[in-house]
C-alpha positions as CSV (number, residue, x, y, z in Angstrom):
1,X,0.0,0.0,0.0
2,X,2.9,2.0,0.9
3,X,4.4,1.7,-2.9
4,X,0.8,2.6,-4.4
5,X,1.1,5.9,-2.0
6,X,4.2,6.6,-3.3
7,X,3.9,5.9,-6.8
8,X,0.3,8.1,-7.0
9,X,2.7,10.9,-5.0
10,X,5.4,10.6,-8.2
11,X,2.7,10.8,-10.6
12,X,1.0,13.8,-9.0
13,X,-1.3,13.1,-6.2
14,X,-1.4,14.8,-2.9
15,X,-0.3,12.3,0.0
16,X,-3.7,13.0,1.9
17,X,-5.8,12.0,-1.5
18,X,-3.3,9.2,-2.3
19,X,-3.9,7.9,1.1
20,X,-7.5,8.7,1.6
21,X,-7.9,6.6,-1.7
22,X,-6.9,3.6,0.4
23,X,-8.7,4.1,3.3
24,X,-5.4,5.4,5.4
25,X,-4.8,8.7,7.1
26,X,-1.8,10.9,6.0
27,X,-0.7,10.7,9.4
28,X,-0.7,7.0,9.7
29,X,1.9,6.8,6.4
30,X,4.2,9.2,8.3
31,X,4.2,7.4,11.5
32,X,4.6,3.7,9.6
33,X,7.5,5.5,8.3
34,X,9.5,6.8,11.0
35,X,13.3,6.5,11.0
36,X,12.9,6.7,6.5
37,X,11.6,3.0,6.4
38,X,8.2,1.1,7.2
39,X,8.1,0.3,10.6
40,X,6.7,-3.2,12.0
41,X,3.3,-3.3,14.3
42,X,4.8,-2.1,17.6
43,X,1.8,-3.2,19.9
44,X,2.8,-6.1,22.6
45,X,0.0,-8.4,22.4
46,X,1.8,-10.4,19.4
47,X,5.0,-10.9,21.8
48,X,3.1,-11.5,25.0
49,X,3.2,-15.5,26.6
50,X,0.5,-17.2,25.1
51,X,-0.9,-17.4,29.4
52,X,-0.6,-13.9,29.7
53,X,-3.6,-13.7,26.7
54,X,-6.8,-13.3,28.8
55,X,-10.2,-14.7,26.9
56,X,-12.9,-11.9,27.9
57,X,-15.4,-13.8,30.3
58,X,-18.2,-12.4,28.1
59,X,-16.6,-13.9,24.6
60,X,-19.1,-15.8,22.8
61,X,-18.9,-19.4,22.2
62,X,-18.3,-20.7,18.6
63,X,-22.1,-22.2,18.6
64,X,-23.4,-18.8,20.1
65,X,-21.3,-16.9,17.2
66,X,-23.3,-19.4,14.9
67,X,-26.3,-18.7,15.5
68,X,-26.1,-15.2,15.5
69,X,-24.7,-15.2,11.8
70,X,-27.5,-17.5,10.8
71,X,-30.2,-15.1,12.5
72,X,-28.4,-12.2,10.7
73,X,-28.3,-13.7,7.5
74,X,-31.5,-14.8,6.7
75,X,-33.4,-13.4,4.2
76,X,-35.9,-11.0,6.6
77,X,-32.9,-9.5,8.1
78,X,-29.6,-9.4,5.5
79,X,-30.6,-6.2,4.5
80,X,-30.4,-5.1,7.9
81,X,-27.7,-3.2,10.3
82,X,-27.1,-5.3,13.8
83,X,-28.6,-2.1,15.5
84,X,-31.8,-2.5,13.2
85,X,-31.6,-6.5,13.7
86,X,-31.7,-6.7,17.5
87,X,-35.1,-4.6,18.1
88,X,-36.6,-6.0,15.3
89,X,-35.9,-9.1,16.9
90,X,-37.0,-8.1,20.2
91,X,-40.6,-7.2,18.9
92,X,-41.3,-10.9,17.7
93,X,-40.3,-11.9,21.2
């Protein structure tokens, strides 16, 4: 994405339009490229102990997650935003 930015920047562009094109803030690209080269994701939860990764105690279970997707996809409702789904839901009881 980085080379796209920068080739649409050689050919012309503005870096904000160049990067709004992608879906990226202008201030993202400068901060991924800090120190002249693109920078690697900085966050810690990729390097923490695989026990120090907590599971929220609200997660929902794989045949919960189902369900919800099958709800959500049939026909009445896959037109439908979650926040539209959920009281329509709620009026047929």
């Amino acid at each position: 994405m980085s080379t796209w930015i920068a080739e649409a920047c050689r050919g012309g562009a503005r870096l904000e339009y160049a990067c709004a094109a992608v879906g990226l803030s202008a201030r993202t690209l400068q901060r991924w490229r800090q120190g002249g080269a693109i920078q690697g994701d900085a966050r810690r939860r990729a390097h923490r102990a695989p026990e120090a990764v907590r599971t929220p105690a609200n997660r929902l279970s794989a045949p919960e997650q189902a369900e919800i997707l099958a709800v959500a996809n049939q026909a009445e409702f896959a037109h439908l935003s979650p926040h539209q789904i959920v009281p329509a839901l709620a009026d047929q009881g």
